[in-house]
BAMARTI-739216 format. One record per atom (N, C-alpha, C, O): residue in three letters; x, y, z. Coordinates in steps of 0.1 Angstrom, whole numbers, plus 5000, padded with zeros to 4 digits. Layout:
BEGIN
ALAXYZ...
REM end
This chain:
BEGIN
UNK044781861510UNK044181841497UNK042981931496UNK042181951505UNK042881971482UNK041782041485UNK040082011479UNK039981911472UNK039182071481UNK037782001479UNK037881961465UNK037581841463UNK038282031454UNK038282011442UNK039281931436UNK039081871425UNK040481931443UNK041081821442UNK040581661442UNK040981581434UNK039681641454UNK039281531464UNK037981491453UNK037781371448UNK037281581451UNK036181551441UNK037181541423UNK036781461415UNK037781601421UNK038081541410UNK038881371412UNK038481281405UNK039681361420UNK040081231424UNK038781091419UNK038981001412UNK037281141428UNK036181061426UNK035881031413UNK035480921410UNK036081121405UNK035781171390UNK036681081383UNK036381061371UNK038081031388UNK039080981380UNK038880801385UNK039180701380UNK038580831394UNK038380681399UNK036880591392UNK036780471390UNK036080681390UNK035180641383UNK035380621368UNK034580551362UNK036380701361UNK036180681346UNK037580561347UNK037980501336UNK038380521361UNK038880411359UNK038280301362UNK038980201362UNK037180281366UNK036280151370UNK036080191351UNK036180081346UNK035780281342UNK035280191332UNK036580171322UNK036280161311UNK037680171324UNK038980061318UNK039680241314UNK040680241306UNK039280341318UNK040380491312UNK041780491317UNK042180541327UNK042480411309UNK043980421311UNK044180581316UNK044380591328UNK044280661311UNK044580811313UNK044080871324UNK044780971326UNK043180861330UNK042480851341UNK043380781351UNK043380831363UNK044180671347UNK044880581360UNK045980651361UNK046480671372UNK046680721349UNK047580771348UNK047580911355UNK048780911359UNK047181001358UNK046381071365UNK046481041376UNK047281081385UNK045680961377UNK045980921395UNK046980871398UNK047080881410UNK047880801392UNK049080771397UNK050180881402UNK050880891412UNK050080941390UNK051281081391UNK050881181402UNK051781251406UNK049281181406UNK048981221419UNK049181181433UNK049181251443UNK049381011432UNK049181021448UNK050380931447UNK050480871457UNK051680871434UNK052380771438UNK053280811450UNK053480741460UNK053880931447UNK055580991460UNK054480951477UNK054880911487UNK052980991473UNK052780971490UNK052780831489UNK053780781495UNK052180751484UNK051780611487UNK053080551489UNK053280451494UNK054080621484UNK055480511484UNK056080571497UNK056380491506UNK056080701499UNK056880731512UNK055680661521UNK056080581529UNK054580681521UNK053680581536UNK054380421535UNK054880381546UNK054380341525UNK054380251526UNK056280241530UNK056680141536UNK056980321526UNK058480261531UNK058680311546UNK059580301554UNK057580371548UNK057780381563UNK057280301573UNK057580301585UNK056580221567UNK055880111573UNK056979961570UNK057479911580UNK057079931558UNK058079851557UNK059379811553UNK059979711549UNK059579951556UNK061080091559UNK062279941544UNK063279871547UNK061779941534UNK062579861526UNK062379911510UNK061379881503UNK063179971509UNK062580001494UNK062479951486UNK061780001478UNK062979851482UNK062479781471UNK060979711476UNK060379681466UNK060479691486UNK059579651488UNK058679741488UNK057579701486UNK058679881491UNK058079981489UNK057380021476UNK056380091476UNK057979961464UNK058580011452UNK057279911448UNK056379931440UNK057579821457UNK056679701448UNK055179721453UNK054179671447UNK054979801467UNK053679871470UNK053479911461UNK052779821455UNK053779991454UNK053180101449UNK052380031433UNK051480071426UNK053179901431UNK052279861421UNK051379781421UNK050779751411UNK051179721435UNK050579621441UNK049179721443UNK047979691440UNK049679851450UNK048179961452UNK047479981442UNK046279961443UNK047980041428UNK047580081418UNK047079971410UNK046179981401UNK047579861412UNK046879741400UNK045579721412UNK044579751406UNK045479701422UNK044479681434UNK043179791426UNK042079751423UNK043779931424UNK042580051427UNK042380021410UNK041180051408UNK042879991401UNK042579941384UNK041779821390UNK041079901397UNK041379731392UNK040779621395UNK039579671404UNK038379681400UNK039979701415UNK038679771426UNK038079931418UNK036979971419UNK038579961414UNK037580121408UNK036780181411UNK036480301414UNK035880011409UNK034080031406UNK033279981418UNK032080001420UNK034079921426UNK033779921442UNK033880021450UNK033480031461UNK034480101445UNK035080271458UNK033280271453UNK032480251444UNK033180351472UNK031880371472UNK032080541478UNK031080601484UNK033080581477UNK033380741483UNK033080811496UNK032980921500UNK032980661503UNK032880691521UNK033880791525UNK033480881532UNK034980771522UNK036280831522UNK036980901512UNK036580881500UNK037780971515UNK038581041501UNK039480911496UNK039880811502UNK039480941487UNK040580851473UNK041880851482UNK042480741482UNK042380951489UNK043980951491UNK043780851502UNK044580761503UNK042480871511UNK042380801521UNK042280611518UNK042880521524UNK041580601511UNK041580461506UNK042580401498UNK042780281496UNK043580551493UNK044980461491UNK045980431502UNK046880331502UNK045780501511UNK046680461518UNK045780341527UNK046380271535UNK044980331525UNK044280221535UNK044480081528UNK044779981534UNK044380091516UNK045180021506UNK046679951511UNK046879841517UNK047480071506UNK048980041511UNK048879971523UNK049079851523UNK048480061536UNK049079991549UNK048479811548UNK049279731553UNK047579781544UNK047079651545UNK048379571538UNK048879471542UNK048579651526UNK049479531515UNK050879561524UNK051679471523UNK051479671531UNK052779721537UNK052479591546UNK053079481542UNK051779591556UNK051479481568UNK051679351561UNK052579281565UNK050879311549UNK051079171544UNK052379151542UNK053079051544UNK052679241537UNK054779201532UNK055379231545UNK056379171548UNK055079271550UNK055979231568UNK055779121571UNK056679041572UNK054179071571UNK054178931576UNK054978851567UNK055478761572UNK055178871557UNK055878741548UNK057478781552UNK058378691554UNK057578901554UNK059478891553UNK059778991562UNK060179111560UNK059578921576UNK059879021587UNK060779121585UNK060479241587UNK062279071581UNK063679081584UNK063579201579UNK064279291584UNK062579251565UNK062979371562UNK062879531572UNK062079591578UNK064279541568UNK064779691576UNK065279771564UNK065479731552UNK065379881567UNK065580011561UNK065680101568UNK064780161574UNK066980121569UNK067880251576UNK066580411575UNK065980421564UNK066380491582UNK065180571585UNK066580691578UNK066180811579UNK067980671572UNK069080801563UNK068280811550UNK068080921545UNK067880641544UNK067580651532UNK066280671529UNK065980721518UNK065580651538UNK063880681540UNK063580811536UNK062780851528UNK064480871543UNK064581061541UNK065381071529UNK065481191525UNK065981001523UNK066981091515UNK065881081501UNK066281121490UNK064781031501UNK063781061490UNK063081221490UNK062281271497UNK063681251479UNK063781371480UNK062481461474UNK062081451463UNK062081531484UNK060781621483UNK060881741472UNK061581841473UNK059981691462UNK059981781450UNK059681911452UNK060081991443UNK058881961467UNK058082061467UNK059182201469UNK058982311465UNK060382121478UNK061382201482UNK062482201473UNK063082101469UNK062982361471UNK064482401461UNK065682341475UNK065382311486UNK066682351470UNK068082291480UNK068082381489UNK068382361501UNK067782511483UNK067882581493UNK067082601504UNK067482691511UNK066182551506UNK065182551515UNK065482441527UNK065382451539UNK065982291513UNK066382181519UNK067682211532UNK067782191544UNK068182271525UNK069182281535UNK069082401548UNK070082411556UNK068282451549UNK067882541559UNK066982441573UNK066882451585UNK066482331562UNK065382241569UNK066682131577UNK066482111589UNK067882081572UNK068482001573UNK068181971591UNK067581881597UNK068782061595UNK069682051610UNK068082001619UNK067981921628UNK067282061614UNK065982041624UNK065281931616UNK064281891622UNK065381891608UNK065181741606UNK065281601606UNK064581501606UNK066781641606UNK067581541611UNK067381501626UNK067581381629UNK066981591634UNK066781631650UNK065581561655UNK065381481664UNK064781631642UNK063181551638UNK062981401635UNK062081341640UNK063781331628UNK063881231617UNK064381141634UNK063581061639UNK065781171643UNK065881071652UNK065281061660UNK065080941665UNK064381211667UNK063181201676UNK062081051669UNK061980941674UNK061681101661UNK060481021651UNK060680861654UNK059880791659UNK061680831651UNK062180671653UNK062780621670UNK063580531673UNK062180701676UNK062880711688UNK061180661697UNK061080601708UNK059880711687UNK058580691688UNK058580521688UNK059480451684UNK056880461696UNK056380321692UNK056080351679UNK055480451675UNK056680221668UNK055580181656UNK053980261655UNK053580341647UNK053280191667UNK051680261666UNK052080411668UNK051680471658UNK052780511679UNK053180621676UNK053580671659UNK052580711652UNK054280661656UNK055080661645UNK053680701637UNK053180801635UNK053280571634UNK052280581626UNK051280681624UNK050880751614UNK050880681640UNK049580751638UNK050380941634UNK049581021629UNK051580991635UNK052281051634UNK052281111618UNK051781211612UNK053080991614UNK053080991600UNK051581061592UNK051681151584UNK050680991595UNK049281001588UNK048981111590UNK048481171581UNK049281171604UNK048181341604UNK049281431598UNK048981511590UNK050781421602UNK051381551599UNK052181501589UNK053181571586UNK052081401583UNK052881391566UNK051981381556UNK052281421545UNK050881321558UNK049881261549UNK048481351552UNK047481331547UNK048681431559UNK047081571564UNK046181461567UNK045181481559UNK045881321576UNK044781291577UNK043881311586UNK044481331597UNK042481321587UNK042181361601UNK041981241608UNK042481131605UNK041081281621UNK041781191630UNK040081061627UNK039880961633UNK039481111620UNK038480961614UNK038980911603UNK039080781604UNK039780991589UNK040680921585UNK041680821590UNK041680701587UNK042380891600UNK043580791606UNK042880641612UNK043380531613UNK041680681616UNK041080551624UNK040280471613UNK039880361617UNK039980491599UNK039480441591UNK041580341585UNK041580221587UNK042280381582UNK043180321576UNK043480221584UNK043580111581UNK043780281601UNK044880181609UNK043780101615UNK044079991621UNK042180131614UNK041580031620UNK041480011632UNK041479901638UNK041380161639UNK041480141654UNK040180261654UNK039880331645UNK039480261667UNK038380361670UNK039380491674UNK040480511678UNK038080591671UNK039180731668UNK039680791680UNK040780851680UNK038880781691UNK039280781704UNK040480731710UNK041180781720UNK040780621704UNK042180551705UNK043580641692UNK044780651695UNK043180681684UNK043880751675UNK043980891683UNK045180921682UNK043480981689UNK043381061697UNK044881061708UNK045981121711UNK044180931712UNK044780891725UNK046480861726UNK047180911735UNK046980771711UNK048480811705UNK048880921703UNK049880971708UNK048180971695UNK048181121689UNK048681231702UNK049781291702UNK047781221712UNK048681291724UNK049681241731UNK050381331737UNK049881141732UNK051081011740UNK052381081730UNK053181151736UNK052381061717UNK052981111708UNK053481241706UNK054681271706UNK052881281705UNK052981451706UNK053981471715UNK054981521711UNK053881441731UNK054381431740UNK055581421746UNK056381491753UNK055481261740UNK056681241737UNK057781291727UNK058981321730UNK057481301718UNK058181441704UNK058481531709UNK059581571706UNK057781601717UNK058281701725UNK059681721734UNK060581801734UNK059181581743UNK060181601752UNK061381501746UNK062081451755UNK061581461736UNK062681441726UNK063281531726UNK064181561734UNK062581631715UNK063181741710UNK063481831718UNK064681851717UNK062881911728UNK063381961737UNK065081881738UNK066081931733UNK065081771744UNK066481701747UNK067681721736UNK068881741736UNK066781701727UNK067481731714UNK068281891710UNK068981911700UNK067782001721UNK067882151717UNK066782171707UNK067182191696UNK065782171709UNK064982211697UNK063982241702UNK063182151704UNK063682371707UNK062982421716UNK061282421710UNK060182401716UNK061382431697UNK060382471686UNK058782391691UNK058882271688UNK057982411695UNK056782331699UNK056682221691UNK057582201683UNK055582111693UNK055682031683UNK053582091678UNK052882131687UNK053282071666UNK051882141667UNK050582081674UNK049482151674
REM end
């Protein structure tokens, strides 16, 4: 994301602490595809995902005027989600969601044709990934799907960053020597 992005974000969050519908609307259409893919990966169910995303946004309509901009906007949405993703696990363990349909939400950024160049090594990628711990996974998710850094990642999951670090290379590692097994010689970054 970029600086003027991050600073306009501030700028929309503040004219929605004072009731700017259009302002929410704005921010929604900015950060809903992330906030829903974090949160169905956390409580891998989509309809419950679905229902993140309005649980976050009525949260950041109500809170607005409390963001104190410690953090970027993207960052306090997802810190958002994972809290409310975690609360709906506690209430309804059982939910699962196949990691076929997780993926089959389909990335606007890419034409088919690209999609399908990416397939074989994603797929490769997609069973390595679930093959990670939960706390792996996670901390995974946040730096190389969601760009967070690694004080971000320890501001959302609530762990000191030194321990975010410390997955972060466990992880990596392991991904590696997945993929390797997997034929997929490709580094992991």
């Amino acid at each position: 994301m970029s600086a003027t992005q991050a600073a306009s974000d501030e700028i929309l969050i503040a004219r929605i602490a004072q009731g700017d519908r259009l302002a929410m609307q704005v921010l929604y259409g900015r950060h809903h595809v992330r906030v829903f893919r974090f949160g169905l990966r956390l409580v891998r169910n989509e309809q419950i995902a679905e229902d993140l995303i309005s649980e976050v946004f009525l949260d950041v309509w109500r809170q607005a005027g409390k963001f104190e901009g410690r953090s970027a906007v993207s960052t306090w949405l997802l810190a958002i989600t994972r809290f409310k993703a975690l609360s709906a696990l506690r209430k309804r363990k059982d939910a699962e969601l196949d990691d076929e349909t997780a993926n089959a939400i389909e990335d606007t950024s890419d034409n088919p044709e690209v999609s399908v160049q990416k397939k074989d090594t994603s797929d490769a990628l997609r069973k390595c990934l679930t093959s990670l711990s939960p706390e792996h996974r996670e901390i995974v998710d946040l730096v190389y799907y969601h760009e967070k850094s690694v004080e971000e990642v320890a501001e959302i999951v609530g762990i000191p960053e030194n321990t975010v670090k410390t997955r972060l290379f466990y992880a990596r590692k392991k991904l590696a020597d997945l993929l390797k097994a997997a034929g997929i010689e490709r580094g992991w970054p």
